[in-house]
C-alpha positions in Angstrom: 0.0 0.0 0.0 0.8 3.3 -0.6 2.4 4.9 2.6 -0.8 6.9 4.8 -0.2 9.5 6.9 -3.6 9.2 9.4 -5.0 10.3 12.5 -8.3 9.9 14.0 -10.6 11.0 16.9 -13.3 9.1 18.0 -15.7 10.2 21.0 -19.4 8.9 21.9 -20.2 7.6 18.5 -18.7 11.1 16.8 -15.8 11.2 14.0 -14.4 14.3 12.5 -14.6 15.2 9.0 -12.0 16.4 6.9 -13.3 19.8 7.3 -12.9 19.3 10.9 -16.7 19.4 11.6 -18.0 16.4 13.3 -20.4 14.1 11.2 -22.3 11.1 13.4 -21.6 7.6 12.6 -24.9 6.0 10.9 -26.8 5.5 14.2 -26.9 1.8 14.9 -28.6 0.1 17.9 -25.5 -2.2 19.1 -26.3 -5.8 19.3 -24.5 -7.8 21.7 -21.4 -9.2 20.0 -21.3 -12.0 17.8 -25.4 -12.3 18.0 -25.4 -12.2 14.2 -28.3 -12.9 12.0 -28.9 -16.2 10.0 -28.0 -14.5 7.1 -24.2 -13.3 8.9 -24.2 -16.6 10.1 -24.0 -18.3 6.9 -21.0 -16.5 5.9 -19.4 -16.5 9.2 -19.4 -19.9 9.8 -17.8 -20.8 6.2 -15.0 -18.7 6.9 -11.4 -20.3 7.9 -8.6 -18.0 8.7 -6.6 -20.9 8.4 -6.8 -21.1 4.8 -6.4 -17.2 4.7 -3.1 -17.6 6.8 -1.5 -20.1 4.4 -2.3 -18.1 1.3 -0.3 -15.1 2.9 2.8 -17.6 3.8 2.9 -18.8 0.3 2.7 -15.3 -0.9 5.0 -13.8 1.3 7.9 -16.0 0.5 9.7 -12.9 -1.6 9.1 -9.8 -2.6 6.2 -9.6 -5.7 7.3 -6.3 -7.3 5.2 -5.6 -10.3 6.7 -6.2 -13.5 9.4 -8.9 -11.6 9.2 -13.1 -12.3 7.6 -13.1 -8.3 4.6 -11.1 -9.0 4.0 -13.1 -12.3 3.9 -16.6 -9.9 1.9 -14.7 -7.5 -0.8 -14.2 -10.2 -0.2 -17.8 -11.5 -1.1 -19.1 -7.5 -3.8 -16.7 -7.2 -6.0 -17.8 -10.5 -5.0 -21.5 -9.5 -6.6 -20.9 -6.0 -9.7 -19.2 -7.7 -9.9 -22.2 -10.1 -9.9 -24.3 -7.5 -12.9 -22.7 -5.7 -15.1 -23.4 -9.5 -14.2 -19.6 -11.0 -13.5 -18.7 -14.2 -10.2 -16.8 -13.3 -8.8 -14.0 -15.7 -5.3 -12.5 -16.3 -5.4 -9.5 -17.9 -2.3 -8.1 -19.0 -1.2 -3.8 -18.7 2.4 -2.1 -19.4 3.6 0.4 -17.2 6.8 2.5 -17.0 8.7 1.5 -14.0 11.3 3.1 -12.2 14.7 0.8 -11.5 16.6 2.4 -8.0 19.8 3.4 -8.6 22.8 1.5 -7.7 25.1 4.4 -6.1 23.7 7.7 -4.3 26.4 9.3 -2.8 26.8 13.1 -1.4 30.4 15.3 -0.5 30.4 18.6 1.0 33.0 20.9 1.1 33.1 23.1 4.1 31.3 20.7 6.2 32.9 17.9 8.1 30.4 15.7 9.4 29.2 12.6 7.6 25.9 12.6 5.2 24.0 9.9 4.4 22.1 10.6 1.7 18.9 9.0 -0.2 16.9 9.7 -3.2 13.6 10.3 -4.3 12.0 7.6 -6.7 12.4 8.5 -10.4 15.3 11.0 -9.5 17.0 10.6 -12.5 21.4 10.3 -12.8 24.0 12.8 -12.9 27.0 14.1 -11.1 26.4 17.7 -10.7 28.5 20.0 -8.1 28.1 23.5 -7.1 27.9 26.0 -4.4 25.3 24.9 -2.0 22.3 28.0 -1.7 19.4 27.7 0.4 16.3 28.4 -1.3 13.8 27.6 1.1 10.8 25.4 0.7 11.4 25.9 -3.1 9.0 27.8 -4.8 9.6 30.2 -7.6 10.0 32.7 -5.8 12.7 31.6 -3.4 14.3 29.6 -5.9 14.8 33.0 -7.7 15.7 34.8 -5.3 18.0 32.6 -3.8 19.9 32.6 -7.5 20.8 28.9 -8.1 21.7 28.9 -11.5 24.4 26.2 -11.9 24.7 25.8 -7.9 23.0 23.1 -5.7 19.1 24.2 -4.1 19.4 23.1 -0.5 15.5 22.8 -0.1 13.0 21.8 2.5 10.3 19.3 2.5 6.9 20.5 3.4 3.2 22.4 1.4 3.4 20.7 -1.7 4.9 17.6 -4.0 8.5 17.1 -4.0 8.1 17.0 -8.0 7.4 20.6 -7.9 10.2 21.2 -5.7 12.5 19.7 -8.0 10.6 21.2 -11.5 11.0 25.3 -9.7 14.8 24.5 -9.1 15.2 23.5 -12.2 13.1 26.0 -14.2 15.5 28.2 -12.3 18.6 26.2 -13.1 19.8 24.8 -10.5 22.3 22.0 -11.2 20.7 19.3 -8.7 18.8 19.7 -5.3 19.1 18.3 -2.0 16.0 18.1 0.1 15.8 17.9 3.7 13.2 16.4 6.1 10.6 18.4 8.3 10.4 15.8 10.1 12.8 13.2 12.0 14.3 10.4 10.6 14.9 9.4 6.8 13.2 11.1 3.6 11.7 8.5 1.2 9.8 9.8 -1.2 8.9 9.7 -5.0 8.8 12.4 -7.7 5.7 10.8 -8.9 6.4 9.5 -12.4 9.1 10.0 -15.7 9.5 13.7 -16.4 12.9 14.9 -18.7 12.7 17.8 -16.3 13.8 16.4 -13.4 16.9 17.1 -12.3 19.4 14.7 -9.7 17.8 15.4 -6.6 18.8 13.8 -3.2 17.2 13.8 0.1 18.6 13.8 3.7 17.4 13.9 7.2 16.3 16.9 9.1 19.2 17.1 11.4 21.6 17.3 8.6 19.5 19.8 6.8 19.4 21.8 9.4 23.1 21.6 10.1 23.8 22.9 6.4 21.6 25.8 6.8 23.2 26.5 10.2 26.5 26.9 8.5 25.3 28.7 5.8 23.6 31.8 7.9 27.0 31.4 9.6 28.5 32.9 6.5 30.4 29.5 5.5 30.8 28.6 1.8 30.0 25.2 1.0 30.4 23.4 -2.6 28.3 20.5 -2.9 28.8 17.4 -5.6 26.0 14.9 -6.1 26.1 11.4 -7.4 23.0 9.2 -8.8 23.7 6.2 -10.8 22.2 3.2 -11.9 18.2 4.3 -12.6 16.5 3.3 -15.0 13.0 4.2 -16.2 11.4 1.7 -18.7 8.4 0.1 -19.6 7.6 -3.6 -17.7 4.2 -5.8 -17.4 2.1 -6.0 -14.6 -1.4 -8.2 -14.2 -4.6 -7.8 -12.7 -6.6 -11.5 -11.9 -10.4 -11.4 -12.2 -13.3 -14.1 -11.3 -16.4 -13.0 -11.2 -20.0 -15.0 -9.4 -22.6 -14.2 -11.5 -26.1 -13.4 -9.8 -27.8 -16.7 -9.0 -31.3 -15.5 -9.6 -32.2 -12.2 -11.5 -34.8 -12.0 -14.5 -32.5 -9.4 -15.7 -28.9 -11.1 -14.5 -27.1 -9.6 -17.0 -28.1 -6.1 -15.5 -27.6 -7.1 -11.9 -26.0 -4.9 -9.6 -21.9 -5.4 -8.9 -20.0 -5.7 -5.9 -16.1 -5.9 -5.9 -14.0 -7.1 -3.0 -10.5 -6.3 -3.9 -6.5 -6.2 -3.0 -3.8 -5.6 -4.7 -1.1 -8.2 -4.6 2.4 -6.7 -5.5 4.6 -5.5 -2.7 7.5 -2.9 -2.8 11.4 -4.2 -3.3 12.7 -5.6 -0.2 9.4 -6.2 2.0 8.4 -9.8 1.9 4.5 -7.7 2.3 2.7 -10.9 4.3 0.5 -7.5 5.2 0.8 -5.2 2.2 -0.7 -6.9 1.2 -0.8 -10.3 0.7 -3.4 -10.1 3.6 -5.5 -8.1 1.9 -5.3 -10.5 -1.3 -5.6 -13.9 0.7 -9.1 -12.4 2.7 -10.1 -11.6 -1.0 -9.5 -15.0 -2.1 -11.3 -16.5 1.2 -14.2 -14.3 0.7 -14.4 -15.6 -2.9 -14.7 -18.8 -1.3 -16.9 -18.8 0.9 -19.8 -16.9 -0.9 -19.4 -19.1 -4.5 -22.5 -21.2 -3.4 -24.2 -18.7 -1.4 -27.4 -17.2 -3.6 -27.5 -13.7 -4.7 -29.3 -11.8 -6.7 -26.0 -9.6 -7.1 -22.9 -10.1 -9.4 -19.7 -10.4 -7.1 -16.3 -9.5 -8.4 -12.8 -10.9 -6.7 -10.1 -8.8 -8.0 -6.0 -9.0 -7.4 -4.8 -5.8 -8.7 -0.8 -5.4 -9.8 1.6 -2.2 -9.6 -0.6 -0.5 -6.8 2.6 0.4 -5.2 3.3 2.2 -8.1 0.1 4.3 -8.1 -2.3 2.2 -8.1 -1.6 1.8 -11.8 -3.4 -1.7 -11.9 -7.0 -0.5 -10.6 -6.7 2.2 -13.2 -6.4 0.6 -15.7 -9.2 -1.9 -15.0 -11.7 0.6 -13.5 -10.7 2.6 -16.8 -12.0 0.3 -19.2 -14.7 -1.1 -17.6 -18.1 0.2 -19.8 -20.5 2.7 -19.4 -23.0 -0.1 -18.1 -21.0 -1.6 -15.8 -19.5 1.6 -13.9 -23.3 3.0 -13.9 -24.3 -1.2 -12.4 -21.7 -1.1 -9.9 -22.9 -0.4 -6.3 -19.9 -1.0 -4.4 -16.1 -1.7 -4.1 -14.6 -3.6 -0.5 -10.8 -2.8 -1.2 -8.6 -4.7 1.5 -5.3 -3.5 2.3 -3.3 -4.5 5.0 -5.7 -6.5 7.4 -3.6 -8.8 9.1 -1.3 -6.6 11.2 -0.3 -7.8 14.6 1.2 -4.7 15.7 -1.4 -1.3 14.1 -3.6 -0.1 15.3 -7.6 -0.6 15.1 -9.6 -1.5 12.2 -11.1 1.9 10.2 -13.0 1.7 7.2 -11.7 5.4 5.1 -13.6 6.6 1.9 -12.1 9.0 -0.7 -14.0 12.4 0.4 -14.8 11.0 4.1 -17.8 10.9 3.7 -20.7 7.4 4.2 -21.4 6.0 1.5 -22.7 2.3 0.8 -19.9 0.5 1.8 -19.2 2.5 4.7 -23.3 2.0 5.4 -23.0 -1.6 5.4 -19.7 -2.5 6.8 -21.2 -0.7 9.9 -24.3 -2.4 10.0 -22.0 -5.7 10.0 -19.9 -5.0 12.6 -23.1 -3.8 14.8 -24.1 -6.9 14.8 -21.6 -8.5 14.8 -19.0 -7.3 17.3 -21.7 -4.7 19.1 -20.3 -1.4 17.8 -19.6 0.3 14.4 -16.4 0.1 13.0 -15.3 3.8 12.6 -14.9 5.7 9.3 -12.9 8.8 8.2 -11.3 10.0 5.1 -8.2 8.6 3.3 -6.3 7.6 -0.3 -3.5 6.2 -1.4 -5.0 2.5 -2.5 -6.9 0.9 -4.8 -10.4 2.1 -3.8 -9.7 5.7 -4.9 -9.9 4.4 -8.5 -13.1 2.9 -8.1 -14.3 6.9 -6.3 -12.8 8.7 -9.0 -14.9 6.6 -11.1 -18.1 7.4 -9.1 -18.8 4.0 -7.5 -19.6 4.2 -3.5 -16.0 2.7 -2.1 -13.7 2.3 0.7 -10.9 0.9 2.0 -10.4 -1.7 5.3 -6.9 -1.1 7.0 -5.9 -1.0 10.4 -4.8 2.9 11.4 -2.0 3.6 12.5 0.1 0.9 10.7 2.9 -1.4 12.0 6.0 -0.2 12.5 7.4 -3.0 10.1 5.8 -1.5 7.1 7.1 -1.3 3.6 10.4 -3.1 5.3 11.8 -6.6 5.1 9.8 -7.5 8.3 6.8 -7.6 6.6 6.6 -11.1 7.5 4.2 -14.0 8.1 5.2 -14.1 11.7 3.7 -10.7 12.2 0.3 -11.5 10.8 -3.0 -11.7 13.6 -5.5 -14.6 12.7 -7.7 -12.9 14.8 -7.5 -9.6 13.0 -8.3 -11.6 9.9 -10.9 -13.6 10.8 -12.8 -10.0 11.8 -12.2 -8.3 8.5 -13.3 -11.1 7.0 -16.3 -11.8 8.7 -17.2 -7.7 8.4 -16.8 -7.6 5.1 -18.2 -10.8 4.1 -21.4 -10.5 6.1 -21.8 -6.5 4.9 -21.1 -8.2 1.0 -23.7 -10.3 1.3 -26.1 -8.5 3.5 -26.4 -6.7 -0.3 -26.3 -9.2 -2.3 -28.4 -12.1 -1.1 -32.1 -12.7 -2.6 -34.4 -10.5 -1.3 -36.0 -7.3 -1.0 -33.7 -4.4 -0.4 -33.8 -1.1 0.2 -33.2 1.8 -1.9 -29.0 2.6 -1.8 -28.4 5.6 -2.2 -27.2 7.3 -6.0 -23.4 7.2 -6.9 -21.4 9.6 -6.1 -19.8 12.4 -7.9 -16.7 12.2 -9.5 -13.7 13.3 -7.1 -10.1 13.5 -8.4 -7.9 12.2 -5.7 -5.2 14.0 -3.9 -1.5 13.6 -5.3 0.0 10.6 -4.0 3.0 12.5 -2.8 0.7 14.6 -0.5 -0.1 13.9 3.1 -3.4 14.1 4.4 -4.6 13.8 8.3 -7.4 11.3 8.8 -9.9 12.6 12.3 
């Protein structure tokens, strides 16, 4: 998953908007936990996290970065499992550009003794440039300008917007290369967002250091500055989305039935092992797939894997992008899972696009009413697969546990981390609110699709309340 930067406030059945204006949770009358309905029941009791736990210790085995020989097996096991449950699975196929690390970041200052260590911003692009060292603020046009960087190095600091426009001012302005410095403590990752011949080399280093430059600076000290990226690569790789699909079981119009989609996206980032992010996410996808293939509905379910989400949720865009007219306008609601299984985050949180109930949100809390006594909480947040289905104008959230593990996006992304008990209650939310919609019978009105919201830029933080 792409990295979330969350925080929420919960008090007497209240959240907080994005605007900062409370907004009640759908009012519920709590049931006493685990008094589910017949209807829950029959999901619920189908349900073993066992199966769900060795589908996330096969997939967790290595690291399944889009476009790599891992993520291609990946796909191959989870069509197989599908398959093996009596779907039709799909593969369908998409190129993307993709970004290559480099092999050698390296960073020397004249003028200043103590030891850098420096890191670099994805698709920061090579060079060796070197140059007196000018600070230029958090690097608008303005700054950049009047700081005069032509040909030297923009010593600029991270914070109000994307670290790509950081990087495009300084070099509108010409500076040779930048070096951005944390707000905040502790390393800088971060990504420029995409290809751009613009960019220029750009490194980034902690706030301590940062600040230790500019310190010497205002001291009047001359400093000269030479960068060196090497090794990245941008080009174009292939990445795969896996479909299967339960038609309604009992529609005289089936073929305009409503659609559901319970998704997770089943690459991982270089290095993590991702037994949470998110082969968790995929393997409750899977299990849910399984467990409602004989139940009757009136709705069409669809199970989708989706590739390069760490990307930018490249794969979901591309299948949410050529799905039809009909389909986008049938399509009631999108489940996106993404990391589910973490021992050591925080609380399960459903989060929309805009913040705001929709559907999903609607349902998911009616489940865990009844099932668990109390709503699960909602709030606002991006950065994974469901925002393609928002930007689209279908009602859909995301499941994650907020805040997230301190293991994240690292190599101890591991099985051993992974909560059968936070799994079996995802699943048994989601797959109870799923088929609360979907089974045979008379249901009340949902509410019209949304409107169409553009996300924010990945790059960009956002507070969750």
């Amino acid at each position: 998953m792409k990295k979330q930067f969350l925080s929420f406030t919960l008090a007497a059945g209240m959240v907080f908007g994005a605007s900062g204006t409370t907004t009640a949770l759908a009012a519920t009358h709590p049931a006493p936990a685990h008094h589910a309905a017949s209807a829950d029941k029959q999901v619920v009791n189908r349900i073993e996290v066992d199966k769900i736990y060795r589908n996330i210790a096969y997939l967790s085995k290595t690291p399944r970065v889009a476009g790599t020989e891992s993520e291609y097996k990946a796909v191959q096991f989870i069509k197989k499992q599908f398959k093996s449950y009596g779907y039709k699975a799909n593969i369908e196929e998409f190129n993307f550009l993709s970004y290559t690390d480099p092999n050698r970041v390296e960073l020397s200052i004249d003028g200043f003794d103590a030891e850098i260590k420096p890191n670099h911003l994805t698709y920061s692009v090579n060079g060796n440039p070197s140059g007196e060292v000018v600070y230029a603020g958090l690097g608008t046009k303005e700054e950049l300008e009047e700081a005069s960087v032509t040909g030297k190095i923009a010593l600029i600091q991270r914070g109000s917007f994307t670290f790509a426009e950081k990087v495009l001012n300084a070099a509108e302005k010409g500076a040779a290369g930048v070096i951005l410095y944390n707000n905040a403590d502790g390393e800088l990752n971060g990504t420029l967002g995409g290809v751009n011949d613009q960019f220029i080399p750009s490194i980034t280093i902690t706030k301590k250091d940062g600040e230790a430059l500019l310190e010497k600076l205002n001291a009047g000290v001359n400093l000269t500055a030479s960068l060196k990226i090497e090794g990245a690569h941008a080009g174009e790789k292939t990445s795969y989305n896996v479909v299967a699909m339960k038609k309604a079981t009992k529609n005289v119009k089936a073929k305009k039935s409503d659609i559901i989609y319970i998704t997770g996206h089943h690459d991982s980032v270089a290095g993590a092992p991702g037994a949470n992010d998110d082969a968790s996410g995929t393997s409750v996808t899977l299990e849910l797939a399984r467990v409602l293939k004989n139940l009757p509905t009136d709705t069409e379910i669809r199970f989708v894997t989706f590739g390069a989400e760490e990307n930018g949720l490249l794969g979901s865009q591309h299948y949410v992008g050529n799905l039809s007219a009909d389909e986008i306008k049938r399509t009631i609601a999108n489940f996106n899972l993404d990391m589910v299984g973490s021992r050591d985050a925080g609380d399960l949180v459903i989060l929309s696009n805009d913040g705001e109930m929709n559907l999903v949100t609607k349902l998911a809390q009616a489940s865990s009413t009844r099932l668990n006594g109390t709503p699960t909480p909602y709030g606002q947040g991006g950065r994974s697969d469901h925002v393609s289905f928002a930007e689209a104008g279908i009602p859909a959230a995301l499941f994650i546990h907020s805040p997230s593990e301190p293991w994240y996006h690292t190599p101890d992304d591991t099985i051993d981390k992974i909560s059968k008990e936070k799994l079996q209650d995802v699943a048994e939310i989601v797959g109870t609110a799923v088929y609360d919609q979907a089974k045979i019978e008379k249901k009340n009105p949902f509410p019209p699709h949304g409107k169409k919201v553009k996300a924010p830029h990945l790059a960009e933080e956002k507070d969750f309340k």
